[in-house]
Biopython code that builds the backbone (N, CA, C, O; Angstrom):
import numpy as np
from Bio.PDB.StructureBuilder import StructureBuilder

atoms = [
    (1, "UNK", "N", (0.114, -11.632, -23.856)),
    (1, "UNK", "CA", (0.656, -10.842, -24.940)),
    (1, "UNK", "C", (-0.125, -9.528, -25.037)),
    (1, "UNK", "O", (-1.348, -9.506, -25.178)),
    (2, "UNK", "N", (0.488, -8.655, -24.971)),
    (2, "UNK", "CA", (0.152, -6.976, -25.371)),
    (2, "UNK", "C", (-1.288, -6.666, -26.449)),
    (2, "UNK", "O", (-0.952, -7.342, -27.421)),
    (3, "UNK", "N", (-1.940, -6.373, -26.626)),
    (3, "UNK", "CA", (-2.830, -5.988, -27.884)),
    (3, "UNK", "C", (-2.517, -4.594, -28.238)),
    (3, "UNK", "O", (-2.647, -3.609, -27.510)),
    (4, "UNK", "N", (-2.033, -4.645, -29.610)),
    (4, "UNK", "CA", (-1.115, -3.993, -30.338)),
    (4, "UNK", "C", (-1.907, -2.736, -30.834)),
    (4, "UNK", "O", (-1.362, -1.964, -31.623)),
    (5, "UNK", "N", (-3.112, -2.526, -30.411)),
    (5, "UNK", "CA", (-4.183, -1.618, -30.486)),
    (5, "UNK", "C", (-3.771, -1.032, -29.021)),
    (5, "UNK", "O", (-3.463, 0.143, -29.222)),
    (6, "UNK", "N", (-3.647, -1.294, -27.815)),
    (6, "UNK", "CA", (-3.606, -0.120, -26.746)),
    (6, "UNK", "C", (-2.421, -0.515, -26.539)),
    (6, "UNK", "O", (-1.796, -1.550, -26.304)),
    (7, "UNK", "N", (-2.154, 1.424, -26.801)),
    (7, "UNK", "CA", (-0.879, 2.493, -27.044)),
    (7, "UNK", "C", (0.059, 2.672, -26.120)),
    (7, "UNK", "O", (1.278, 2.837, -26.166)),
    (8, "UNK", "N", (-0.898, 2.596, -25.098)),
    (8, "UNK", "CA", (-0.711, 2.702, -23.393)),
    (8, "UNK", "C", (0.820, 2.351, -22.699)),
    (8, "UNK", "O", (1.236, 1.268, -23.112)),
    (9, "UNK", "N", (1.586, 2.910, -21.905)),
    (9, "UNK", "CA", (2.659, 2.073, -21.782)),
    (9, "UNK", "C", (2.618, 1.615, -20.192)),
    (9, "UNK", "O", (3.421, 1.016, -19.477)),
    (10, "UNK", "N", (1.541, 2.078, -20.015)),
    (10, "UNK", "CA", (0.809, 1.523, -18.468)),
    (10, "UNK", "C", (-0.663, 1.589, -18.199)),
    (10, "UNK", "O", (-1.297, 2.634, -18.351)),
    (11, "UNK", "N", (-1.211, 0.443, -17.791)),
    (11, "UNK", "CA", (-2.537, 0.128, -17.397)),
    (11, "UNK", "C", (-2.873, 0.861, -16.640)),
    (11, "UNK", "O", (-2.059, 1.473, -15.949)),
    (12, "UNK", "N", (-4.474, 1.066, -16.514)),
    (12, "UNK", "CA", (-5.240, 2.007, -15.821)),
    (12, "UNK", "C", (-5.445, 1.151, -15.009)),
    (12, "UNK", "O", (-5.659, -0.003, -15.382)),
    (13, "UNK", "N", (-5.430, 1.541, -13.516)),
    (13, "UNK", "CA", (-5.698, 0.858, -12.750)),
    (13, "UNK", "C", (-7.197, 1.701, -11.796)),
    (13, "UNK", "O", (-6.992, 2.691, -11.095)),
    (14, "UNK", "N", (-8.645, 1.070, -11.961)),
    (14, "UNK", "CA", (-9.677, 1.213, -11.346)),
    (14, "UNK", "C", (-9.426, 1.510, -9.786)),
    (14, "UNK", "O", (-9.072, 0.610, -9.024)),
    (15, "UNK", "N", (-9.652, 2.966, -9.319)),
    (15, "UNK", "CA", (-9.326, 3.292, -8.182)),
    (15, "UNK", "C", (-10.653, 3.326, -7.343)),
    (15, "UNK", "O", (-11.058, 2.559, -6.469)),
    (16, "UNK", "N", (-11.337, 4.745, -8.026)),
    (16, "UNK", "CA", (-12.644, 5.182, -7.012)),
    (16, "UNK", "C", (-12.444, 5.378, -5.648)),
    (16, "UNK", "O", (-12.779, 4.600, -4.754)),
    (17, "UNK", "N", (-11.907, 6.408, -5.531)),
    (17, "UNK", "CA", (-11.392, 6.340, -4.023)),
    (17, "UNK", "C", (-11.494, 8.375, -3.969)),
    (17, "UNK", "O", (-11.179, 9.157, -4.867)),
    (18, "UNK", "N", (-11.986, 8.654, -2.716)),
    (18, "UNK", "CA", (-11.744, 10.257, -2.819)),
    (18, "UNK", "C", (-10.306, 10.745, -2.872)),
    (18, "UNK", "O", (-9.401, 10.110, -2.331)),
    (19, "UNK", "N", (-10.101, 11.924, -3.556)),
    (19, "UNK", "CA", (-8.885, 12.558, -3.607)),
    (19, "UNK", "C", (-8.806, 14.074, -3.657)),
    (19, "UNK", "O", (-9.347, 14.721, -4.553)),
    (20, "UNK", "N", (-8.046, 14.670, -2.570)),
    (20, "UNK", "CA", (-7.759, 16.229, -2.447)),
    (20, "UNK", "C", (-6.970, 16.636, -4.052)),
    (20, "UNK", "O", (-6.231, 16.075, -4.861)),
    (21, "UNK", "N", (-7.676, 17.997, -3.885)),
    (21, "UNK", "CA", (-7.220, 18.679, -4.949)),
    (21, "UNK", "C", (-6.557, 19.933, -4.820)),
    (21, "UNK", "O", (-7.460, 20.754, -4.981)),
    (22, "UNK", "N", (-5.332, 20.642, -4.593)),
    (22, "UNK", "CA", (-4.797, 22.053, -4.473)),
    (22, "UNK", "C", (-4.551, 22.729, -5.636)),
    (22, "UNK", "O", (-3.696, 22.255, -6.385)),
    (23, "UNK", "N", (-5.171, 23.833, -5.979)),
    (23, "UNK", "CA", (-4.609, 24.910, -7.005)),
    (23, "UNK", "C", (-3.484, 25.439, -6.481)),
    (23, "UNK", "O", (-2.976, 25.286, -5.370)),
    (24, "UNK", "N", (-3.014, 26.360, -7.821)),
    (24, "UNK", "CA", (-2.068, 27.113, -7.094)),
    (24, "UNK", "C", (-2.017, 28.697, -6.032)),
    (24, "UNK", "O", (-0.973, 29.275, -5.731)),
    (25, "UNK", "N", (-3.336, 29.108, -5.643)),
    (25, "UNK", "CA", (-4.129, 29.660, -5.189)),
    (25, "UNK", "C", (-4.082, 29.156, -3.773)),
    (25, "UNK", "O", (-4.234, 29.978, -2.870)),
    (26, "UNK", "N", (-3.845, 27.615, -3.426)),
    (26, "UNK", "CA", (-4.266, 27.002, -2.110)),
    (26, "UNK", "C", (-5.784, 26.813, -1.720)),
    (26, "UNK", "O", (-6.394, 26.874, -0.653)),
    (27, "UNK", "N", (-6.265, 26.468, -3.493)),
    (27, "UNK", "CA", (-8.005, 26.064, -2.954)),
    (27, "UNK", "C", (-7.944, 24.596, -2.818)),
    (27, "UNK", "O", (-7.539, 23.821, -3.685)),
    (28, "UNK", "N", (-8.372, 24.297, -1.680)),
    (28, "UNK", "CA", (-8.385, 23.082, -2.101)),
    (28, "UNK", "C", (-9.946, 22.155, -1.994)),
    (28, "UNK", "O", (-10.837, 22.453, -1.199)),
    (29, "UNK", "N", (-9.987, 21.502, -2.551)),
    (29, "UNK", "CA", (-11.343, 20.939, -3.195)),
    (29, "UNK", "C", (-10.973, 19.382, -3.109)),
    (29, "UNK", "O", (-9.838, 18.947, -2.916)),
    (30, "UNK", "N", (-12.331, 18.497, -3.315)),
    (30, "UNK", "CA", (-12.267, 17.076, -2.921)),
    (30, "UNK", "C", (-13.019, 16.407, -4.544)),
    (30, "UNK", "O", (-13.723, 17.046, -5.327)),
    (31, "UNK", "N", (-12.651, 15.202, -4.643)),
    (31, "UNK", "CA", (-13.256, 15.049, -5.926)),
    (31, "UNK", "C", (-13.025, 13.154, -5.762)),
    (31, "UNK", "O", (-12.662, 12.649, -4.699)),
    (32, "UNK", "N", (-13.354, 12.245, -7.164)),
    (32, "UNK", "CA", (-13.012, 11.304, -6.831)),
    (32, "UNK", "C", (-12.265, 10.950, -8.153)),
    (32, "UNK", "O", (-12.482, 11.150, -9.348)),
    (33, "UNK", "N", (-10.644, 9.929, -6.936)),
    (33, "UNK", "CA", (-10.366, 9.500, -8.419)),
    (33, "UNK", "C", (-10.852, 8.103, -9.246)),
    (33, "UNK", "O", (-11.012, 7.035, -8.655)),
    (34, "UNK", "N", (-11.047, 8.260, -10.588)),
    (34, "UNK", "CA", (-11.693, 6.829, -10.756)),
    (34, "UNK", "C", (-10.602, 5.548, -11.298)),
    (34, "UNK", "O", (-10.809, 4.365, -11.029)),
    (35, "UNK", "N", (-9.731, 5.908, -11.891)),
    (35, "UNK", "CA", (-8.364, 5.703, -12.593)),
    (35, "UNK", "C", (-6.874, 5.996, -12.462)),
    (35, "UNK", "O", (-6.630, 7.127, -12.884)),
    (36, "UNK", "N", (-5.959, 5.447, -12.083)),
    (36, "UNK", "CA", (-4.848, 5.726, -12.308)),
    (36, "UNK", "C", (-3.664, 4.907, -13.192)),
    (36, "UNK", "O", (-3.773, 3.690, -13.340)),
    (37, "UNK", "N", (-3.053, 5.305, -13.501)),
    (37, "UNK", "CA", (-1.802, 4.730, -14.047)),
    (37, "UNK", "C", (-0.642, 5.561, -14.100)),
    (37, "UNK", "O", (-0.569, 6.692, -13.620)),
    (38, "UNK", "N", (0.375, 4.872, -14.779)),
    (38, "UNK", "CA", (1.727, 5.056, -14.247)),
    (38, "UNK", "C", (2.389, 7.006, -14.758)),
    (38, "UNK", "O", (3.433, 7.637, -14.596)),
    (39, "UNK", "N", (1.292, 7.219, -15.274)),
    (39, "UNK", "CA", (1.498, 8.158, -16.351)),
    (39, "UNK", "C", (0.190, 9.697, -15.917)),
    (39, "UNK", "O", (0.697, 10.819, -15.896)),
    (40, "UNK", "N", (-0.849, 9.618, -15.715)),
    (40, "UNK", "CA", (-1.366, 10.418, -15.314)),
    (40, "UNK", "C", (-3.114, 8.999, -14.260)),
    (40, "UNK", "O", (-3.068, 7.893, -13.722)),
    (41, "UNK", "N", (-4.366, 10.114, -14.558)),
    (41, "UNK", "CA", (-5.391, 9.620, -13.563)),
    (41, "UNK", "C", (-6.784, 10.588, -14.212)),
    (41, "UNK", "O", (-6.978, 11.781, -14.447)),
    (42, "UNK", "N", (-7.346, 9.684, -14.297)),
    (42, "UNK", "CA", (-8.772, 10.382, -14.320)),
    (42, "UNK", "C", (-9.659, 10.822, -13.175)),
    (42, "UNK", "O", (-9.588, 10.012, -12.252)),
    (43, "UNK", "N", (-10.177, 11.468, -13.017)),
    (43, "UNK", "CA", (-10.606, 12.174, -11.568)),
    (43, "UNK", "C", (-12.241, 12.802, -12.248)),
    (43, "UNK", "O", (-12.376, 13.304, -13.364)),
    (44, "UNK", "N", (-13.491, 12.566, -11.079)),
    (44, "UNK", "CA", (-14.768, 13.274, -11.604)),
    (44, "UNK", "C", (-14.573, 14.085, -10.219)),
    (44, "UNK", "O", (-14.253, 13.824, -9.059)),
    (45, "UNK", "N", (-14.924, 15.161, -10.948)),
    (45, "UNK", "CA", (-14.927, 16.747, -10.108)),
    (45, "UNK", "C", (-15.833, 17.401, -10.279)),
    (45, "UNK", "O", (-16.457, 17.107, -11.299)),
    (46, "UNK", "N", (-16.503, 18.806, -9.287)),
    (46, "UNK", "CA", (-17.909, 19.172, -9.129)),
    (46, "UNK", "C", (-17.574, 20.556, -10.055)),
    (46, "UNK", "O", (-18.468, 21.171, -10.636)),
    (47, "UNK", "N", (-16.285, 20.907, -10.095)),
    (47, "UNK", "CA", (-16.291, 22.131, -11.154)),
    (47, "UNK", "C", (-15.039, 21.960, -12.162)),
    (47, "UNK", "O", (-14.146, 21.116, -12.090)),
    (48, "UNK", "N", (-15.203, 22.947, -13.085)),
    (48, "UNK", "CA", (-14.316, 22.817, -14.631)),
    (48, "UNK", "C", (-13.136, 23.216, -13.926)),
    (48, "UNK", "O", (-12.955, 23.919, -12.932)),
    (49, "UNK", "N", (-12.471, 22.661, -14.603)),
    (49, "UNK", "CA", (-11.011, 23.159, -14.189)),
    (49, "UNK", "C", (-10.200, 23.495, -16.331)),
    (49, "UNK", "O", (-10.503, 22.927, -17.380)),
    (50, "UNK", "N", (-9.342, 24.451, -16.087)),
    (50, "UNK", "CA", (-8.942, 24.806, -17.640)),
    (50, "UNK", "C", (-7.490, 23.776, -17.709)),
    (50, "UNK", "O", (-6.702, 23.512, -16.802)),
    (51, "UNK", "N", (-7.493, 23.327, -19.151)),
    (51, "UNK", "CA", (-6.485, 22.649, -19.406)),
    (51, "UNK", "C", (-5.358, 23.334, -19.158)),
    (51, "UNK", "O", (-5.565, 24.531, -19.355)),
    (52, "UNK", "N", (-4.144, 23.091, -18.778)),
    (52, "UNK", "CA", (-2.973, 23.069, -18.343)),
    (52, "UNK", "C", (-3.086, 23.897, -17.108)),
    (52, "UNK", "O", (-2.176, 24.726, -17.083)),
    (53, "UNK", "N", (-3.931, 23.973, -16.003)),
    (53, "UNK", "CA", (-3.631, 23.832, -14.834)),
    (53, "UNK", "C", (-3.018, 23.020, -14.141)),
    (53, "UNK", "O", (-2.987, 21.827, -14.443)),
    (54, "UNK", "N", (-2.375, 23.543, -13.013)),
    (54, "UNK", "CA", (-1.349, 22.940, -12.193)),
    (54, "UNK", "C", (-2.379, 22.188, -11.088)),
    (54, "UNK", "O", (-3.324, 22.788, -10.575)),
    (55, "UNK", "N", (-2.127, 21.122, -10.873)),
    (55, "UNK", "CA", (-2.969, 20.992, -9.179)),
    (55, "UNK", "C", (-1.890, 19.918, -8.978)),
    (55, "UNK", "O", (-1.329, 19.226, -9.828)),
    (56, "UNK", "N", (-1.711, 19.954, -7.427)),
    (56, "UNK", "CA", (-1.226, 19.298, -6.419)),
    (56, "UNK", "C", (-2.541, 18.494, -5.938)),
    (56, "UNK", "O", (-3.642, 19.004, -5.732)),
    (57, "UNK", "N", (-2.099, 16.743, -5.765)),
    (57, "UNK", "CA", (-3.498, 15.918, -5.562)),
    (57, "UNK", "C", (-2.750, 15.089, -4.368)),
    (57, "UNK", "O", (-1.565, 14.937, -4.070)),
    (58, "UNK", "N", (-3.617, 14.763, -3.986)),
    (58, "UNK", "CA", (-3.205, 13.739, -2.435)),
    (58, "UNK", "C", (-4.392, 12.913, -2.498)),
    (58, "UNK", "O", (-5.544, 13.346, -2.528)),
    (59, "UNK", "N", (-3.874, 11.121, -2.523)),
    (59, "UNK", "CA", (-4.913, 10.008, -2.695)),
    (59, "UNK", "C", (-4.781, 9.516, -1.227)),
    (59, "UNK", "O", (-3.813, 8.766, -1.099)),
    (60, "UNK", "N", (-5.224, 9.649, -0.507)),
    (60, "UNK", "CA", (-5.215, 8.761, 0.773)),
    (60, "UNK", "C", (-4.797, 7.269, 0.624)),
    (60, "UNK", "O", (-5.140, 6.706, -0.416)),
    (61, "UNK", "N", (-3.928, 6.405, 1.769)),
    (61, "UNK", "CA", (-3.755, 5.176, 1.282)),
    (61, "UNK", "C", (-4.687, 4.354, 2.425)),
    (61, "UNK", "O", (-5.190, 4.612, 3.518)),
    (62, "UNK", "N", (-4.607, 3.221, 1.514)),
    (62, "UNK", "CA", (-5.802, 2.317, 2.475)),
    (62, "UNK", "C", (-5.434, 2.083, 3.890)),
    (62, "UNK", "O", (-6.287, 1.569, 4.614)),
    (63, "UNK", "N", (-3.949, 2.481, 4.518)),
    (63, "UNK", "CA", (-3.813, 2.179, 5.936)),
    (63, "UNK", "C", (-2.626, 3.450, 6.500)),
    (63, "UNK", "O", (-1.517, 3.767, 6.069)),
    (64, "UNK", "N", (-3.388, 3.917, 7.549)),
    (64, "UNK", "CA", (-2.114, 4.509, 8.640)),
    (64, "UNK", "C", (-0.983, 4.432, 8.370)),
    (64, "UNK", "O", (-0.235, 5.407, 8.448)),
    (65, "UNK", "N", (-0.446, 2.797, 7.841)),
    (65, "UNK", "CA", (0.609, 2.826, 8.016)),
    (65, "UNK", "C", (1.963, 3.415, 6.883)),
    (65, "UNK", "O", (3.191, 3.328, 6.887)),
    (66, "UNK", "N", (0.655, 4.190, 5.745)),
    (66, "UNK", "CA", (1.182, 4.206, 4.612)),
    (66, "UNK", "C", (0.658, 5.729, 4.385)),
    (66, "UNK", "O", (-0.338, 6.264, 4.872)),
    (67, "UNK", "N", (2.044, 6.489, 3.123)),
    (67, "UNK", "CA", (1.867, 7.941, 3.317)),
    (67, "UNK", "C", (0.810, 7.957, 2.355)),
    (67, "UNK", "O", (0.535, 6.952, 1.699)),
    (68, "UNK", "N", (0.147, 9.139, 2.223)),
    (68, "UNK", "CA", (-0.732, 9.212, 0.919)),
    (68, "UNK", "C", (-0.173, 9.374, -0.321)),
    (68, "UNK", "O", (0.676, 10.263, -0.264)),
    (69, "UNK", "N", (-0.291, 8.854, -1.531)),
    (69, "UNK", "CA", (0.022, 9.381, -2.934)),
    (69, "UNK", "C", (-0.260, 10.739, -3.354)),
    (69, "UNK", "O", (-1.392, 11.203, -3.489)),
    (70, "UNK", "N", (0.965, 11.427, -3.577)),
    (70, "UNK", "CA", (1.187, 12.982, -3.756)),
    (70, "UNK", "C", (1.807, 13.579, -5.041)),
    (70, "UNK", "O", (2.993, 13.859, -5.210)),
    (71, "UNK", "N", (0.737, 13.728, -5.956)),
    (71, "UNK", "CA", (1.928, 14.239, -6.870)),
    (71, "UNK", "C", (1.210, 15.597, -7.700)),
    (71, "UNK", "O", (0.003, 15.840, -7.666)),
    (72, "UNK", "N", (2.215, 16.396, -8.430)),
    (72, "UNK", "CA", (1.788, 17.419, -9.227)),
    (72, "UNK", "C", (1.702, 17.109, -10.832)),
    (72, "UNK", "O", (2.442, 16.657, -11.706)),
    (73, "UNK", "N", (0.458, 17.579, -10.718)),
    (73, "UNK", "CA", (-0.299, 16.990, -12.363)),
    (73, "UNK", "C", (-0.732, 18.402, -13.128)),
    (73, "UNK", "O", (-0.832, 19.568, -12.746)),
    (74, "UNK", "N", (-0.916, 17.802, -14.247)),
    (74, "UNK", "CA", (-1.266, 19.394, -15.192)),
    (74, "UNK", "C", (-2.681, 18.728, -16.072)),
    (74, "UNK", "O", (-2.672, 17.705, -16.757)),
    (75, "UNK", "N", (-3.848, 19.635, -15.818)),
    (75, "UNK", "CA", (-5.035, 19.230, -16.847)),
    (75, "UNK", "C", (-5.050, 19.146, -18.194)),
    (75, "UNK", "O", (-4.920, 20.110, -18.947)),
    (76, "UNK", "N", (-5.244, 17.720, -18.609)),
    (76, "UNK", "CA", (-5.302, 17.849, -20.058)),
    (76, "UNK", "C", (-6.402, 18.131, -20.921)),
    (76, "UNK", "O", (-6.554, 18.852, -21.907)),
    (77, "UNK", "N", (-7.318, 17.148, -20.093)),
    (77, "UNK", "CA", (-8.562, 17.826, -20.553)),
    (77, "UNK", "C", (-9.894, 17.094, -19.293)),
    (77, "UNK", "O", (-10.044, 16.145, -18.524)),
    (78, "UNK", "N", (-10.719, 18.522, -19.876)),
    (78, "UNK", "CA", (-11.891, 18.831, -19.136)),
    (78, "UNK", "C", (-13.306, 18.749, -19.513)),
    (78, "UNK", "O", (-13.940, 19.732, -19.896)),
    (79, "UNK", "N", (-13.800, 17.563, -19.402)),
    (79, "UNK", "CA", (-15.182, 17.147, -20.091)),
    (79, "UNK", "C", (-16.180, 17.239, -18.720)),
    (79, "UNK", "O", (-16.151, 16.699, -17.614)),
    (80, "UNK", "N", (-17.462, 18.628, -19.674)),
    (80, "UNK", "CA", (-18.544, 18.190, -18.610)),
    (80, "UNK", "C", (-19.123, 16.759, -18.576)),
    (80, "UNK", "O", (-18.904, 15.946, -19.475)),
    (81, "UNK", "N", (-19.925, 16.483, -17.414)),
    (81, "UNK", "CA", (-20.463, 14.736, -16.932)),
    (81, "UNK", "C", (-21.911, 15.384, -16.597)),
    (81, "UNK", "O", (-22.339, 16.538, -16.568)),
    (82, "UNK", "N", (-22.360, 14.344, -16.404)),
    (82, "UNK", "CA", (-23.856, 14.788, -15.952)),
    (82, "UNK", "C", (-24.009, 15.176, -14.515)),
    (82, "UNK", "O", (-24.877, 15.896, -14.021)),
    (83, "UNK", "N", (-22.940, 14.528, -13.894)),
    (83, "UNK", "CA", (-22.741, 15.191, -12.226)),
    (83, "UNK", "C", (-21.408, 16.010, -11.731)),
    (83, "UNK", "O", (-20.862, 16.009, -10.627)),
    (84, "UNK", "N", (-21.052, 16.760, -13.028)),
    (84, "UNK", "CA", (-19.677, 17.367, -12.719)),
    (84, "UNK", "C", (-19.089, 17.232, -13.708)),
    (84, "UNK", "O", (-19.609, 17.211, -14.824)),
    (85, "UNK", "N", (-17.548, 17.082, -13.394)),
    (85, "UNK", "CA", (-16.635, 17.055, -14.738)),
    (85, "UNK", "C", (-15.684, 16.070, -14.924)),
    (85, "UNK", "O", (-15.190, 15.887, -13.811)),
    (86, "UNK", "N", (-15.258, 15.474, -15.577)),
    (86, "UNK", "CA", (-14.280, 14.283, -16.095)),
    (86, "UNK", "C", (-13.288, 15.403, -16.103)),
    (86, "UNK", "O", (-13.385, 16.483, -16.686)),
    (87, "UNK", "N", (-11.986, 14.800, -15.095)),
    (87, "UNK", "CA", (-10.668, 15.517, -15.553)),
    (87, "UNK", "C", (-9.652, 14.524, -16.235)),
    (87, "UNK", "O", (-9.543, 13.491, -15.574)),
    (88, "UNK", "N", (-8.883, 14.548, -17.367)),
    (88, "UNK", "CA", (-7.754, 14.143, -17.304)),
    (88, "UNK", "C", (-6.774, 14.770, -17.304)),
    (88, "UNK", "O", (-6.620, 15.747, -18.038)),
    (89, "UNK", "N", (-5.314, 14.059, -15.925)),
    (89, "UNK", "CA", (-4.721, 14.932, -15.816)),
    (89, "UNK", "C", (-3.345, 13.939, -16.065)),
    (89, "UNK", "O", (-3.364, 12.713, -15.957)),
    (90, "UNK", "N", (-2.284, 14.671, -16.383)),
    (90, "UNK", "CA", (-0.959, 13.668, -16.969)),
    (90, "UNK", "C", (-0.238, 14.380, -15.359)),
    (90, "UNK", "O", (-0.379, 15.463, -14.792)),
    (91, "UNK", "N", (0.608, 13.046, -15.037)),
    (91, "UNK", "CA", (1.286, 13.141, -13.704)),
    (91, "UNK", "C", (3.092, 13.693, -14.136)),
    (91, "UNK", "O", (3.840, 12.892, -14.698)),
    (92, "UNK", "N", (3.439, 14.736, -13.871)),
    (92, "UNK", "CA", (4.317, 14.985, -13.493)),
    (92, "UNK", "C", (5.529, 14.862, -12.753)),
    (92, "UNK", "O", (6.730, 14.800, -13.016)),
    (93, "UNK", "N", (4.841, 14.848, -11.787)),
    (93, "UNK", "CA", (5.885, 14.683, -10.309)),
    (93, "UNK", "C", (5.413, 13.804, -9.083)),
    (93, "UNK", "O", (5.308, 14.497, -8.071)),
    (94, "UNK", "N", (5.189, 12.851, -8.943)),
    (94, "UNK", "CA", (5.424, 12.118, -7.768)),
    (94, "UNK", "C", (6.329, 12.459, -6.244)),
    (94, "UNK", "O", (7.538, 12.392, -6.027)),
    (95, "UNK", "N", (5.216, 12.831, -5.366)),
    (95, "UNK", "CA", (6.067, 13.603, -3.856)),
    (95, "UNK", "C", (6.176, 12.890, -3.010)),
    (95, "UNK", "O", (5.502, 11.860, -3.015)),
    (96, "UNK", "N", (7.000, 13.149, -2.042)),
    (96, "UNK", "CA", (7.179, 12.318, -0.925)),
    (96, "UNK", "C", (7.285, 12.882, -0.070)),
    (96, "UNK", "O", (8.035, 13.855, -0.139)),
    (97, "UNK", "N", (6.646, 12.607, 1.113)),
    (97, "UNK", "CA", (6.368, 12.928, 2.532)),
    (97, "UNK", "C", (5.268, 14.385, 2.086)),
    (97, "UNK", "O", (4.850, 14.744, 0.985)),
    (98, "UNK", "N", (5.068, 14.952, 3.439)),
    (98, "UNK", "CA", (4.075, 15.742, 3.579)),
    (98, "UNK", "C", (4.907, 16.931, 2.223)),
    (98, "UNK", "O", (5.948, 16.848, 1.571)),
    (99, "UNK", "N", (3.466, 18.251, 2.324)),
    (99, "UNK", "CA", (3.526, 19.240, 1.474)),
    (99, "UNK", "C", (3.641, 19.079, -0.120)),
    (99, "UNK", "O", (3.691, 20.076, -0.839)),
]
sb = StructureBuilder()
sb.init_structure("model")
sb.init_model(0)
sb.init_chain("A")
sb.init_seg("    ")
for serial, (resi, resn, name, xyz) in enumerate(atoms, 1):
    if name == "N":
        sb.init_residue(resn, " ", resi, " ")
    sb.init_atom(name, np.array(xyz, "f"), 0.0, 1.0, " ", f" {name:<3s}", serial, name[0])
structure = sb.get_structure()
């Protein structure tokens, strides 16, 4: 049964796994994600990024045989960490195949 205290309409699922990061600039930067769910992902990163930036993210999947997770997210918010920055970012768009 649900606990009527989390709001959530999808579980975070514990990732920790590295993940590319593209601005809209074409910088692209590496970071890790620690969280995902159905809805956005928490990610610790080595620099600030400003809320409602755009980034394009690519999660590598655990095998060859599978494409990487690709989607376009917008920053919600940006907390310094003691080794970088806590991003949360809400998922947008889910991509498929390359680019």
């Amino acid at each position: 049964m649900k606990d009527y205290t989390e709001k959530r309409s999808f579980y975070r699922m514990r990732v920790n796994s590295e993940i590319t990061l593209t601005d809209k600039h074409g910088y692209t930067r590496t970071g890790i994600c620690r969280d995902l769910s159905g809805t956005g992902m928490q990610l610790q990163v080595s620099r600030a990024f400003a809320e409602g930036t755009e980034l394009h993210t690519s999660l590598p999947a655990a095998s060859d045989q599978f494409s990487p997770f690709q989607t376009v997210c917008t920053v919600l918010r940006c907390t310094a960490a003691n080794d970088g920055y806590v991003l949360g970012l809400a998922i947008n768009k889910v991509k498929h195949g390359p680019g």
